[in-house]
C-alpha positions, 0 to 999 in steps of 0.5 A: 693904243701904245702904253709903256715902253721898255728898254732892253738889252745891251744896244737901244732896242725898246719893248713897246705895250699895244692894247686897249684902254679899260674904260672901266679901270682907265688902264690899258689891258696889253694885249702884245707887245712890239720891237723897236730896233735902236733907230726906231725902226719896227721888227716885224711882229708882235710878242709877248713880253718874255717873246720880246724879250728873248727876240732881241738877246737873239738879235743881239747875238745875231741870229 
C-alpha cells in the first residue's frame, strides 16, 4: 500500500511511503520507501528514508 509522499530536493523528485496498513492502529507500518523522478516516472529500487533522501541530492548532483 502506498501512504505519504514527500517532496525533495531543489527539481520535483518525490519520496513516496510503501508498507502495510496496521489493521489494529489503521496506520500504515513503512517498510521502504521509493523515488519518483519529477515526470513521475520510478528510480529502480527502494530505500530507506535517509537512503532516498541521499539517492536524489546525488541525482541532482548528476552522479
Amino acid at each position: 500500500m502506498i501512504g505519504s509522499a514527500l517532496a525533495w530536493g531543489k527539481t520535483g523528485y518525490t519520496i513516496i511511503e510503501e508498507g502495510e496498513l496496521n489493521r489494529q492502529t489503521w496506520a500504515l507500518d513503512v517498510h521502504h520507501y521509493l523515488i519518483a523522478r519529477p515526470n513521475g516516472q520510478p528510480v529502480a529500487g527502494t530505500y530507506t528514508l535517509e537512503e532516498a533522501k541521499a539517492r536524489i541530492e546525488a541525482l541532482e548532483a548528476g552522479e
